[in-house]
C-alpha positions as CSV (number, residue, x, y, z in Angstrom):
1,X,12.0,23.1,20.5
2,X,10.6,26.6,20.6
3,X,7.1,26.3,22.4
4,X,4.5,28.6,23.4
5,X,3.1,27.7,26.9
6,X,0.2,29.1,28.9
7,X,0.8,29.2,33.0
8,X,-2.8,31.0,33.8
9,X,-4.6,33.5,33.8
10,X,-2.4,36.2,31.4
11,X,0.3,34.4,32.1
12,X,2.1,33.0,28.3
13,X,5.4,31.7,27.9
14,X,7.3,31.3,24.8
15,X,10.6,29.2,25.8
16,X,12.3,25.6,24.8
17,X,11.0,22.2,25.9
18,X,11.3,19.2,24.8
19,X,10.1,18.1,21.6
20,X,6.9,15.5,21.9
21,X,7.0,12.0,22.1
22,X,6.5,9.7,18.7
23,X,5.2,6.5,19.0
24,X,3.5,3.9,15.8
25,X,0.3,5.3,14.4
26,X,1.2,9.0,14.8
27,X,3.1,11.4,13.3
28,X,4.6,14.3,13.6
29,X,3.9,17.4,12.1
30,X,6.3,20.5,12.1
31,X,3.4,23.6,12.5
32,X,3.9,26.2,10.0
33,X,0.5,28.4,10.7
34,X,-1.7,27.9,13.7
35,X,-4.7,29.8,14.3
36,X,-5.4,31.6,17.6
37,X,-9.2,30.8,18.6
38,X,-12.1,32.4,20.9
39,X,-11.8,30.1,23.4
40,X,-8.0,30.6,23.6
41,X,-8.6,34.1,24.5
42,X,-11.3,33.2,27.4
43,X,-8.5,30.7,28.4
44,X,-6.0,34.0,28.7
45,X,-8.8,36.1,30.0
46,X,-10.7,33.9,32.6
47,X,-9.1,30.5,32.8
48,X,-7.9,27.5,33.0
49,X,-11.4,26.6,31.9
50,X,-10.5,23.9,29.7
51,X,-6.8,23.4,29.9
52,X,-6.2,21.4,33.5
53,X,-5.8,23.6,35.9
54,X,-2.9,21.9,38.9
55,X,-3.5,19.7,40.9
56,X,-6.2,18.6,38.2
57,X,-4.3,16.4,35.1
58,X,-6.4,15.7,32.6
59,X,-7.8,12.0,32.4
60,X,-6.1,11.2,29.3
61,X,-3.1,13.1,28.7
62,X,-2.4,13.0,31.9
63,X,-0.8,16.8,32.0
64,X,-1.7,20.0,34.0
65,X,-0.4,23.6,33.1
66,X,1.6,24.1,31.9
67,X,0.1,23.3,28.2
68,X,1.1,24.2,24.8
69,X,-1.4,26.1,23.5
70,X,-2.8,26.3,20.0
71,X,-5.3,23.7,18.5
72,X,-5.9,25.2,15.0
73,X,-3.0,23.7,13.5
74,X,-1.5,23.4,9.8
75,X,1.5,22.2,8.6
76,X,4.1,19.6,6.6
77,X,4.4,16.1,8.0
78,X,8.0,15.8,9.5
79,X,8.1,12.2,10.8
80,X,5.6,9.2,10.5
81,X,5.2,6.6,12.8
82,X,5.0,2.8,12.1
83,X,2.5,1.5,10.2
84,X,1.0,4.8,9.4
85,X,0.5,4.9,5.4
86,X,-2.5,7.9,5.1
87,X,0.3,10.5,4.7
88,X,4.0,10.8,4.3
89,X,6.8,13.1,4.9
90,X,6.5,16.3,3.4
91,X,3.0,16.1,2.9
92,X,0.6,19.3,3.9
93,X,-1.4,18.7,6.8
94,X,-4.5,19.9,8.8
95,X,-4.5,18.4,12.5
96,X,-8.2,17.6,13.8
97,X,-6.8,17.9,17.7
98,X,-9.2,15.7,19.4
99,X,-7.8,13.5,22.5
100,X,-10.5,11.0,23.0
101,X,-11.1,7.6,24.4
102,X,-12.5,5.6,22.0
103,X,-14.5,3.4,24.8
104,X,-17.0,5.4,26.1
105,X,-20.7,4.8,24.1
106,X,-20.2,7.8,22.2
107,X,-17.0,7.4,20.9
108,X,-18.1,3.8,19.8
109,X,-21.3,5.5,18.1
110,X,-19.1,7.6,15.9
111,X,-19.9,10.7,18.5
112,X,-16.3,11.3,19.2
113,X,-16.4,14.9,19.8
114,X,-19.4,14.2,22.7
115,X,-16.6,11.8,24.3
116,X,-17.1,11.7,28.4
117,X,-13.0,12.3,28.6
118,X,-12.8,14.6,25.2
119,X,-10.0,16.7,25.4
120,X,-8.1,19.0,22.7
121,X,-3.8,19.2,21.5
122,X,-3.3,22.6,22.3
123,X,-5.6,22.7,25.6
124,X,-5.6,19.2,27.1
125,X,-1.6,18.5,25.8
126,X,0.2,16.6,25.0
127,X,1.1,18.8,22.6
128,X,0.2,22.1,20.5
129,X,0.0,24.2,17.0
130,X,2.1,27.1,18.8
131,X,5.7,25.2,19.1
132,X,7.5,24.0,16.2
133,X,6.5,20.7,16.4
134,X,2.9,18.5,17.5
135,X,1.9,15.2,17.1
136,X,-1.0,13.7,16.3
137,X,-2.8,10.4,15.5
138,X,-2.9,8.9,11.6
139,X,-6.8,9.8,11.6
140,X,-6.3,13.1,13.3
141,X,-4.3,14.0,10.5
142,X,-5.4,15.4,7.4
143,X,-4.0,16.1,3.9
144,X,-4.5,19.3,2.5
145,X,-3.3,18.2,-1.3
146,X,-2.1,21.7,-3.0
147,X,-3.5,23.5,-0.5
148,X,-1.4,26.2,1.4
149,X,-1.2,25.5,5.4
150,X,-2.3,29.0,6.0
151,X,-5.8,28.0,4.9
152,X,-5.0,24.7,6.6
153,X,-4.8,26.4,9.6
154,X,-8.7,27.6,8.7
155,X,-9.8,24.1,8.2
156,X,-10.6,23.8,12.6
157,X,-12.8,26.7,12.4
158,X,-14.3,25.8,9.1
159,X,-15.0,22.6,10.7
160,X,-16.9,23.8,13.5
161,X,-19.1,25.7,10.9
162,X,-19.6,22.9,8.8
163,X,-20.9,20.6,11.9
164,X,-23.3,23.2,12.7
165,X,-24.5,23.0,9.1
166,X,-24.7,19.1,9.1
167,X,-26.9,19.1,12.3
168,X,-29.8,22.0,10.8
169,X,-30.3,19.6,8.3
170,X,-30.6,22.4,5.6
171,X,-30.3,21.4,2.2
172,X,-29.3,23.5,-1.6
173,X,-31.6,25.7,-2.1
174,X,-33.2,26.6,1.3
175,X,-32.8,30.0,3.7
176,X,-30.9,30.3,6.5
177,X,-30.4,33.3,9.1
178,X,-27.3,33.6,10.7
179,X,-27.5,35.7,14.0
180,X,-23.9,37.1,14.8
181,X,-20.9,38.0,12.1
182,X,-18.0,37.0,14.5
183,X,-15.3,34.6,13.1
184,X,-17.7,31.5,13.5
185,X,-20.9,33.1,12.4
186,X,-18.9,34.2,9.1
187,X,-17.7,31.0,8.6
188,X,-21.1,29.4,9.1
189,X,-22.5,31.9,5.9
190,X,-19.3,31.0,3.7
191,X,-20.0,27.2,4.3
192,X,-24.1,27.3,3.5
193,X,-23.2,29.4,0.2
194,X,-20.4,26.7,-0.6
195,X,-23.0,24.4,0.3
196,X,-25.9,25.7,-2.3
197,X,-28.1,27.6,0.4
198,X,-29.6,30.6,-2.1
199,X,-30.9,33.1,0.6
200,X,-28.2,33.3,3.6
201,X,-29.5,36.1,6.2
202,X,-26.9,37.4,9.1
203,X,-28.2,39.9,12.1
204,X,-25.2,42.2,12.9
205,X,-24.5,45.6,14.6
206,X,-21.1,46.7,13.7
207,X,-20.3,48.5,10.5
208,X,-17.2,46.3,10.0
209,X,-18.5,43.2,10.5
210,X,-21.7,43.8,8.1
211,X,-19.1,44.4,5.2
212,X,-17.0,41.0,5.9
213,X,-20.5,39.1,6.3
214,X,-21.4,40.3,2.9
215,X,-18.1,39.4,1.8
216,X,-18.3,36.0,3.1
217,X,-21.5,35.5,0.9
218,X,-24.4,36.6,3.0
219,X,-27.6,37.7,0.9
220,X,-28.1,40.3,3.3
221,X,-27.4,41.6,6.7
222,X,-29.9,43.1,9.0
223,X,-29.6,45.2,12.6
224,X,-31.6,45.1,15.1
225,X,-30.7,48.3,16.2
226,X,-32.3,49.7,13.3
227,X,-35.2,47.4,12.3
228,X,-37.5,44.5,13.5
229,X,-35.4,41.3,12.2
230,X,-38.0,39.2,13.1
231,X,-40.6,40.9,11.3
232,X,-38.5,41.8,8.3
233,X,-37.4,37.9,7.6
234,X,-40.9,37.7,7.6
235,X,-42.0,40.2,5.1
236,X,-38.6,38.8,3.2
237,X,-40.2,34.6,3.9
238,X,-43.5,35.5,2.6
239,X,-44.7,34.9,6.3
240,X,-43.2,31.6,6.6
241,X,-39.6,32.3,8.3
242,X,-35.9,30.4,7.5
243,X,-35.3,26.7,7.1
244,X,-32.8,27.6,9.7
245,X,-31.2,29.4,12.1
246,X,-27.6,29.9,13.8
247,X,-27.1,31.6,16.9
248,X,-23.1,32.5,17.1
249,X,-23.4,35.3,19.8
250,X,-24.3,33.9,23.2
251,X,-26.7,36.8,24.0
252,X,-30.2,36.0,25.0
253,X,-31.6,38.2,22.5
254,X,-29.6,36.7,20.2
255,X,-30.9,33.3,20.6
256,X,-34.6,34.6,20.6
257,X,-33.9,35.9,17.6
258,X,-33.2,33.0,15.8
259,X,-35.7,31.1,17.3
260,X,-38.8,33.4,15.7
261,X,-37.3,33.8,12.9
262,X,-37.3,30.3,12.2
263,X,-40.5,28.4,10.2
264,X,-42.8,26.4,11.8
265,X,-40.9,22.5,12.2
266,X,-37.8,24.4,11.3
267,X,-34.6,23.9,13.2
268,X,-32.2,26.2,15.4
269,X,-28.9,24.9,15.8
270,X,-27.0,26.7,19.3
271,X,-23.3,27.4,18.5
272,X,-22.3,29.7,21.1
273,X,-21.1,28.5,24.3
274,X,-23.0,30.3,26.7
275,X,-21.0,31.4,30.2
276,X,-24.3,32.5,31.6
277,X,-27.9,31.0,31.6
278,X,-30.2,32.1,29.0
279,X,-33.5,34.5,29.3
280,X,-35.8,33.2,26.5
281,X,-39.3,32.5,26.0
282,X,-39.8,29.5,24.7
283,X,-43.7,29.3,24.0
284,X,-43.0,30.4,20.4
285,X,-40.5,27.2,20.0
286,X,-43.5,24.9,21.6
287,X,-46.5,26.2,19.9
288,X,-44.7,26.0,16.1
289,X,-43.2,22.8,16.8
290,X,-39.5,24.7,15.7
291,X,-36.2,22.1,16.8
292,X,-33.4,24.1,19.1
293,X,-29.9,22.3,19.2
294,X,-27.2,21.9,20.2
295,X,-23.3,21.6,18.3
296,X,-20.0,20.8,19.6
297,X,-16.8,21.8,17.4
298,X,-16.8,19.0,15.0
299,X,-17.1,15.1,13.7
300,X,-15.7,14.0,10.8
301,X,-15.9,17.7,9.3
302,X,-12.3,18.4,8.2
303,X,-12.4,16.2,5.1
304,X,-15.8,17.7,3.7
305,X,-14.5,20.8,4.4
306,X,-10.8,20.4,2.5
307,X,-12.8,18.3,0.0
308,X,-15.3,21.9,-0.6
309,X,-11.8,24.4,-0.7
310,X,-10.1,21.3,-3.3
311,X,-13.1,21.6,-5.7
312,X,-13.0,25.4,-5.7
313,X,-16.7,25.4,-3.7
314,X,-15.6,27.2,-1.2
315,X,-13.3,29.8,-2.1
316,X,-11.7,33.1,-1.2
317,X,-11.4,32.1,2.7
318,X,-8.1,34.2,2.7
319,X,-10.3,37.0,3.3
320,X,-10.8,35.7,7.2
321,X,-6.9,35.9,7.8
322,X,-6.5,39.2,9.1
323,X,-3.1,39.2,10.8
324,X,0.1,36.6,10.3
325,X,2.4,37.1,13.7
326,X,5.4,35.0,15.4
327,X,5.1,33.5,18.1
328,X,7.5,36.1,20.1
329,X,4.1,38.7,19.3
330,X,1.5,36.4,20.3
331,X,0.4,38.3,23.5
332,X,0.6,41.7,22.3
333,X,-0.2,41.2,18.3
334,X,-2.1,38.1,19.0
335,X,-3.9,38.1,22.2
336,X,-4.7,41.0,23.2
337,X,-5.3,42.5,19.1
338,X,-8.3,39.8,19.0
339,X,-9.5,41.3,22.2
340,X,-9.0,45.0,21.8
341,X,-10.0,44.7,18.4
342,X,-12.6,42.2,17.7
343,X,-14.7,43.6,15.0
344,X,-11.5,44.5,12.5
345,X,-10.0,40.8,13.4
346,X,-11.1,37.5,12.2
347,X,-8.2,35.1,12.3
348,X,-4.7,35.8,13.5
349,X,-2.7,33.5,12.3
350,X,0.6,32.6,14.4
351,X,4.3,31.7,13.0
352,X,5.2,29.0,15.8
Protein backbone atom coordinates (compact mmCIF):
# COMPACT_ATOMS: atom_id res chain seq x y z
CA UNK A 1 0.00 0.00 0.00
CA UNK A 2 0.73 3.67 -0.62
CA UNK A 3 2.04 5.10 2.87
CA UNK A 4 3.36 8.26 4.07
CA UNK A 5 6.42 7.81 6.36
CA UNK A 6 8.37 10.21 8.50
CA UNK A 7 12.43 9.42 8.64
CA UNK A 8 13.29 12.71 10.89
CA UNK A 9 13.67 15.84 11.15
CA UNK A 10 12.13 17.19 7.55
CA UNK A 11 12.67 14.14 6.29
CA UNK A 12 8.83 12.55 4.79
CA UNK A 13 8.38 9.76 2.58
CA UNK A 14 5.50 8.81 0.62
CA UNK A 15 6.36 5.19 -0.94
CA UNK A 16 4.72 1.36 -0.77
CA UNK A 17 5.00 -0.87 2.28
CA UNK A 18 3.27 -3.47 3.34
CA UNK A 19 -0.18 -3.21 4.34
CA UNK A 20 -0.64 -3.75 8.43
CA UNK A 21 -1.21 -6.80 10.13
CA UNK A 22 -5.05 -8.04 11.06
CA UNK A 23 -5.56 -10.01 13.86
CA UNK A 24 -9.30 -10.85 16.04
CA UNK A 25 -10.70 -7.84 17.78
CA UNK A 26 -9.44 -5.28 15.18
CA UNK A 27 -10.27 -4.02 12.06
CA UNK A 28 -9.19 -2.48 9.35
CA UNK A 29 -10.07 0.70 8.10
CA UNK A 30 -9.24 2.01 4.55
CA UNK A 31 -8.41 6.08 5.47
CA UNK A 32 -10.29 8.32 3.26
CA UNK A 33 -9.43 11.88 5.13
CA UNK A 34 -6.79 12.25 7.80
CA UNK A 35 -6.11 15.37 9.45
CA UNK A 36 -2.61 16.79 9.82
CA UNK A 37 -2.14 17.97 13.57
CA UNK A 38 0.18 20.59 15.66
CA UNK A 39 2.17 18.17 16.99
CA UNK A 40 2.84 16.54 13.62
CA UNK A 41 4.33 19.66 12.51
CA UNK A 42 6.78 19.98 15.80
CA UNK A 43 7.48 16.26 14.89
CA UNK A 44 8.66 17.62 11.11
CA UNK A 45 10.15 20.78 12.69
CA UNK A 46 12.05 19.58 15.81
CA UNK A 47 11.63 15.84 16.23
CA UNK A 48 11.39 12.71 16.83
CA UNK A 49 9.80 13.94 20.07
CA UNK A 50 7.19 11.45 20.20
CA UNK A 51 7.56 9.07 17.38
CA UNK A 52 10.74 6.63 18.62
CA UNK A 53 13.51 7.89 17.60
CA UNK A 54 16.36 4.51 16.58
CA UNK A 55 17.79 2.75 18.56
CA UNK A 56 14.67 3.66 20.88
CA UNK A 57 11.33 1.19 19.84
CA UNK A 58 8.59 2.04 21.46
CA UNK A 59 7.53 -0.28 24.55
CA UNK A 60 4.48 -1.45 22.91
CA UNK A 61 4.52 -1.36 19.29
CA UNK A 62 7.74 -2.24 19.32
CA UNK A 63 8.74 0.07 16.07
CA UNK A 64 11.24 2.93 15.61
CA UNK A 65 11.31 5.40 12.47
CA UNK A 66 10.36 4.92 10.29
CA UNK A 67 6.46 5.54 11.33
CA UNK A 68 3.46 6.16 9.42
CA UNK A 69 2.37 9.27 10.32
CA UNK A 70 -1.08 10.67 10.70
CA UNK A 71 -3.31 10.03 13.89
CA UNK A 72 -6.46 12.01 12.95
CA UNK A 73 -8.04 9.48 11.01
CA UNK A 74 -11.52 8.85 9.21
CA UNK A 75 -12.67 6.41 7.08
CA UNK A 76 -14.99 3.16 5.88
CA UNK A 77 -14.29 -0.16 7.64
CA UNK A 78 -12.62 -2.47 4.94
CA UNK A 79 -12.05 -5.70 7.04
CA UNK A 80 -13.18 -6.85 10.56
CA UNK A 81 -11.55 -9.15 12.70
CA UNK A 82 -13.01 -12.09 14.59
CA UNK A 83 -15.38 -11.58 17.03
CA UNK A 84 -15.61 -8.01 16.45
CA UNK A 85 -19.49 -7.05 16.10
CA UNK A 86 -19.50 -2.89 17.00
CA UNK A 87 -19.07 -2.18 13.30
CA UNK A 88 -19.08 -3.85 9.96
CA UNK A 89 -17.71 -3.50 6.50
CA UNK A 90 -18.60 -0.53 4.88
CA UNK A 91 -19.37 1.23 7.84
CA UNK A 92 -17.92 5.10 8.42
CA UNK A 93 -15.48 5.36 10.96
CA UNK A 94 -13.48 7.68 13.30
CA UNK A 95 -10.26 5.94 14.82
CA UNK A 96 -9.45 7.03 18.56
CA UNK A 97 -5.47 6.08 17.88
CA UNK A 98 -4.53 5.31 21.40
CA UNK A 99 -1.85 2.33 21.88
CA UNK A 100 -2.10 1.55 25.58
CA UNK A 101 -1.50 -1.12 27.98
CA UNK A 102 -4.37 -1.79 29.75
CA UNK A 103 -2.31 -2.85 33.07
CA UNK A 104 -0.79 -0.02 34.43
CA UNK A 105 -3.24 1.66 37.50
CA UNK A 106 -4.34 4.18 35.12
CA UNK A 107 -5.46 2.28 32.39
CA UNK A 108 -7.40 0.02 34.95
CA UNK A 109 -8.94 3.35 36.45
CA UNK A 110 -10.47 4.25 33.17
CA UNK A 111 -7.39 6.93 32.70
CA UNK A 112 -6.27 5.42 29.55
CA UNK A 113 -4.91 8.40 27.94
CA UNK A 114 -2.55 9.00 31.36
CA UNK A 115 -1.15 5.29 30.49
CA UNK A 116 2.73 5.00 31.69
CA UNK A 117 3.39 3.28 28.01
CA UNK A 118 0.62 5.48 26.04
CA UNK A 119 1.48 5.81 22.65
CA UNK A 120 -0.50 7.03 19.40
CA UNK A 121 -1.22 5.12 15.46
CA UNK A 122 0.35 7.56 13.43
CA UNK A 123 3.30 8.36 15.94
CA UNK A 124 4.08 5.28 18.05
CA UNK A 125 2.97 2.73 14.80
CA UNK A 126 1.98 0.28 14.08
CA UNK A 127 0.21 1.95 11.73
CA UNK A 128 -1.28 5.52 10.46
CA UNK A 129 -4.25 7.75 8.87
CA UNK A 130 -1.69 8.88 5.98
CA UNK A 131 -1.47 5.31 4.03
CA UNK A 132 -4.35 3.77 2.53
CA UNK A 133 -4.95 1.46 5.08
CA UNK A 134 -4.70 1.43 9.45
CA UNK A 135 -5.85 -0.79 11.85
CA UNK A 136 -7.17 -0.31 14.95
CA UNK A 137 -8.86 -2.08 17.96
CA UNK A 138 -13.01 -2.74 18.11
CA UNK A 139 -13.14 0.10 20.95
CA UNK A 140 -10.71 2.36 19.09
CA UNK A 141 -13.11 2.38 16.43
CA UNK A 142 -15.91 4.54 16.10
CA UNK A 143 -19.05 4.95 13.93
CA UNK A 144 -19.74 7.96 12.46
CA UNK A 145 -23.63 6.90 11.29
CA UNK A 146 -24.38 9.43 8.22
CA UNK A 147 -21.78 11.34 8.92
CA UNK A 148 -19.10 12.23 6.16
CA UNK A 149 -15.35 11.08 7.03
CA UNK A 150 -14.12 14.48 6.37
CA UNK A 151 -15.72 15.67 9.61
CA UNK A 152 -14.68 12.22 10.93
CA UNK A 153 -11.40 13.12 10.41
CA UNK A 154 -12.42 16.33 12.93
CA UNK A 155 -13.70 14.08 15.55
CA UNK A 156 -9.57 13.73 17.21
CA UNK A 157 -9.33 17.31 17.53
CA UNK A 158 -12.85 17.82 18.68
CA UNK A 159 -11.98 15.32 21.14
CA UNK A 160 -9.18 16.97 22.64
CA UNK A 161 -11.59 20.05 23.04
CA UNK A 162 -14.18 18.24 24.51
CA UNK A 163 -11.76 16.56 27.34
CA UNK A 164 -10.71 19.91 28.19
CA UNK A 165 -14.31 20.89 28.59
CA UNK A 166 -15.16 17.79 30.80
CA UNK A 167 -12.27 18.48 33.22
CA UNK A 168 -13.35 22.66 33.92
CA UNK A 169 -16.31 21.25 35.15
CA UNK A 170 -18.42 24.07 33.46
CA UNK A 171 -21.95 23.59 33.08
CA UNK A 172 -25.08 25.29 30.45
CA UNK A 173 -25.28 28.36 31.15
CA UNK A 174 -22.00 29.55 32.72
CA UNK A 175 -18.83 31.94 31.10
CA UNK A 176 -15.95 30.80 29.83
CA UNK A 177 -12.72 32.62 28.40
CA UNK A 178 -10.85 31.04 25.92
CA UNK A 179 -7.22 32.41 25.61
CA UNK A 180 -5.81 31.60 22.06
CA UNK A 181 -7.99 31.09 18.57
CA UNK A 182 -5.59 28.42 17.12
CA UNK A 183 -7.21 25.14 15.79
CA UNK A 184 -7.72 23.76 19.40
CA UNK A 185 -8.73 27.04 21.11
CA UNK A 186 -11.50 27.29 18.26
CA UNK A 187 -12.55 24.06 18.81
CA UNK A 188 -12.74 24.39 22.55
CA UNK A 189 -15.38 27.69 21.81
CA UNK A 190 -17.48 25.49 19.23
CA UNK A 191 -17.74 22.69 21.86
CA UNK A 192 -18.85 25.02 25.10
CA UNK A 193 -21.57 26.70 22.64
CA UNK A 194 -22.62 23.08 21.57
CA UNK A 195 -22.46 22.40 25.05
CA UNK A 196 -25.05 25.35 26.32
CA UNK A 197 -22.16 27.81 27.70
CA UNK A 198 -24.13 31.44 27.00
CA UNK A 199 -21.10 33.81 27.32
CA UNK A 200 -17.82 32.20 25.47
CA UNK A 201 -14.88 34.90 25.66
CA UNK A 202 -11.54 34.19 23.41
CA UNK A 203 -8.22 36.59 23.70
CA UNK A 204 -6.63 36.83 20.18
CA UNK A 205 -4.29 39.03 18.23
CA UNK A 206 -4.57 38.26 14.66
CA UNK A 207 -7.26 39.75 12.43
CA UNK A 208 -7.90 36.33 10.87
CA UNK A 209 -8.22 34.41 13.56
CA UNK A 210 -10.70 36.94 15.58
CA UNK A 211 -13.20 36.40 12.48
CA UNK A 212 -13.02 32.32 12.60
CA UNK A 213 -13.31 32.61 16.56
CA UNK A 214 -16.46 34.55 16.11
CA UNK A 215 -17.40 32.19 13.58
CA UNK A 216 -16.88 29.26 15.73
CA UNK A 217 -19.43 30.79 18.23
CA UNK A 218 -17.45 33.04 20.48
CA UNK A 219 -19.51 35.93 22.26
CA UNK A 220 -16.64 38.07 21.85
CA UNK A 221 -13.04 38.29 21.21
CA UNK A 222 -10.73 40.58 22.99
CA UNK A 223 -6.74 41.67 22.33
CA UNK A 224 -4.52 42.37 24.57
CA UNK A 225 -2.68 44.38 22.35
CA UNK A 226 -5.35 46.80 22.49
CA UNK A 227 -7.08 46.57 25.89
CA UNK A 228 -6.71 45.18 29.49
CA UNK A 229 -8.48 41.59 29.09
CA UNK A 230 -8.27 41.08 32.54
CA UNK A 231 -9.86 44.19 33.54
CA UNK A 232 -12.40 44.19 30.71
CA UNK A 233 -13.79 40.44 31.70
CA UNK A 234 -14.19 42.07 34.72
CA UNK A 235 -16.17 45.11 33.89
CA UNK A 236 -17.99 42.34 31.43
CA UNK A 237 -18.40 39.63 34.96
CA UNK A 238 -19.76 42.36 37.10
CA UNK A 239 -16.32 41.97 39.09
CA UNK A 240 -16.68 38.33 39.55
CA UNK A 241 -14.55 36.80 36.54
CA UNK A 242 -15.37 33.36 34.22
CA UNK A 243 -16.46 30.06 35.51
CA UNK A 244 -13.51 29.06 33.46
CA UNK A 245 -10.64 29.37 31.57
CA UNK A 246 -8.56 27.63 28.62
CA UNK A 247 -5.20 28.45 27.95
CA UNK A 248 -4.48 27.05 24.12
CA UNK A 249 -1.29 29.22 23.48
CA UNK A 250 1.64 28.00 25.58
CA UNK A 251 2.82 31.62 26.27
CA UNK A 252 3.34 32.73 29.84
CA UNK A 253 1.24 35.65 29.44
CA UNK A 254 -1.08 33.58 28.10
CA UNK A 255 -1.54 31.40 30.95
CA UNK A 256 -1.57 34.43 33.42
CA UNK A 257 -4.18 35.62 31.62
CA UNK A 258 -6.51 33.01 32.11
CA UNK A 259 -5.61 32.56 35.51
CA UNK A 260 -6.96 36.34 36.64
CA UNK A 261 -9.49 36.21 34.66
CA UNK A 262 -10.95 33.45 36.32
CA UNK A 263 -13.55 33.82 39.56
CA UNK A 264 -12.58 33.09 42.85
CA UNK A 265 -12.87 28.83 43.24
CA UNK A 266 -13.13 28.89 39.56
CA UNK A 267 -11.06 26.46 37.47
CA UNK A 268 -8.25 26.85 34.71
CA UNK A 269 -7.83 23.96 32.64
CA UNK A 270 -3.88 23.96 30.72
CA UNK A 271 -4.18 22.72 27.18
CA UNK A 272 -1.03 23.71 25.61
CA UNK A 273 1.88 21.67 25.78
CA UNK A 274 4.44 23.90 26.91
CA UNK A 275 8.26 23.22 25.36
CA UNK A 276 9.57 25.78 27.83
CA UNK A 277 8.93 26.47 31.59
CA UNK A 278 6.41 28.87 32.52
CA UNK A 279 6.90 32.59 34.14
CA UNK A 280 3.72 33.19 36.23
CA UNK A 281 2.78 34.50 39.43
CA UNK A 282 0.84 32.41 41.11
CA UNK A 283 -0.23 34.38 44.36
CA UNK A 284 -3.39 35.50 42.58
CA UNK A 285 -4.22 31.45 42.00
CA UNK A 286 -3.50 30.92 45.99
CA UNK A 287 -5.14 33.83 47.55
CA UNK A 288 -8.66 33.25 45.48
CA UNK A 289 -8.58 29.62 45.91
CA UNK A 290 -8.90 29.43 41.68
CA UNK A 291 -8.06 25.36 40.41
CA UNK A 292 -5.19 25.19 37.42
CA UNK A 293 -5.13 21.85 35.45
CA UNK A 294 -3.98 19.94 33.53
CA UNK A 295 -5.53 17.86 30.04
CA UNK A 296 -4.24 15.28 27.96
CA UNK A 297 -5.80 14.66 24.32
CA UNK A 298 -8.79 12.63 25.28
CA UNK A 299 -10.86 9.73 27.29
CA UNK A 300 -13.77 8.43 26.12
CA UNK A 301 -14.55 11.84 24.15
CA UNK A 302 -15.07 10.67 20.51
CA UNK A 303 -18.64 9.26 21.13
CA UNK A 304 -19.98 12.50 23.02
CA UNK A 305 -18.51 14.34 20.45
CA UNK A 306 -20.08 12.31 17.25
CA UNK A 307 -23.14 11.93 19.54
CA UNK A 308 -23.19 16.31 19.67
CA UNK A 309 -22.51 16.58 15.44
CA UNK A 310 -25.46 13.43 15.11
CA UNK A 311 -28.04 15.58 17.06
CA UNK A 312 -27.25 18.75 15.00
CA UNK A 313 -25.64 20.39 18.50
CA UNK A 314 -22.71 21.02 17.09
CA UNK A 315 -22.83 22.10 13.73
CA UNK A 316 -21.11 23.88 10.80
CA UNK A 317 -17.49 22.39 11.83
CA UNK A 318 -16.81 22.35 7.98
CA UNK A 319 -15.81 25.74 8.51
CA UNK A 320 -12.31 24.43 10.34
CA UNK A 321 -11.36 22.49 7.09
CA UNK A 322 -9.34 24.86 5.31
CA UNK A 323 -7.40 22.82 2.74
CA UNK A 324 -8.14 19.02 1.23
CA UNK A 325 -4.51 17.75 -0.28
CA UNK A 326 -3.07 14.21 -1.44
CA UNK A 327 -0.76 12.68 0.10
CA UNK A 328 1.93 13.39 -2.87
CA UNK A 329 1.46 17.45 -1.49
CA UNK A 330 1.71 16.80 2.06
CA UNK A 331 5.14 18.54 2.62
CA UNK A 332 4.63 21.43 0.44
CA UNK A 333 0.58 21.94 0.74
CA UNK A 334 0.43 20.25 3.98
CA UNK A 335 3.39 20.79 6.10
CA UNK A 336 4.92 23.57 5.51
CA UNK A 337 1.23 25.69 4.47
CA UNK A 338 0.23 25.06 8.34
CA UNK A 339 3.58 26.47 9.17
CA UNK A 340 3.97 29.37 6.83
CA UNK A 341 0.56 30.08 7.15
CA UNK A 342 -0.93 29.45 10.51
CA UNK A 343 -3.41 32.16 11.06
CA UNK A 344 -5.35 31.45 7.41
CA UNK A 345 -5.14 27.51 8.21
CA UNK A 346 -7.06 25.44 10.63
CA UNK A 347 -7.24 21.93 9.43
CA UNK A 348 -5.64 20.45 6.30
CA UNK A 349 -7.12 17.63 5.59
CA UNK A 350 -4.97 14.88 3.62
CA UNK A 351 -6.20 12.38 0.72
CA UNK A 352 -3.97 9.20 1.85
Amino acid sequence: MRATRYYGQHDIRTEEIDEPTMKPGYVKVRNEWTGICGTDLHEYDDGPMFCPAPGHSHPLTGMQLPIVMGHEIAGVVAEVGEGVTKVKVGDRVSVEPYVVCNECEFCIAGQYNICTQAGFLGLSGPSGGFAEFCVAEERRVHPLGNLSTEVGALVEPLSVAHHAIVRSGIKAGQTALVVGAGPIGLFVAAILRAVGVDTVYTVEISAIRKAKAIAAGSTLVLDPTQENVVARIHELTGGRGVDASFEAVGVSSALQTAIDATKSGGNVVNISIWSHNADINLFGLVAREVNLMGTLAYCNDHAPVIKLLQEGKLTNVEQFITGRISATDIVEKGFKELINNKDENVKILVRP
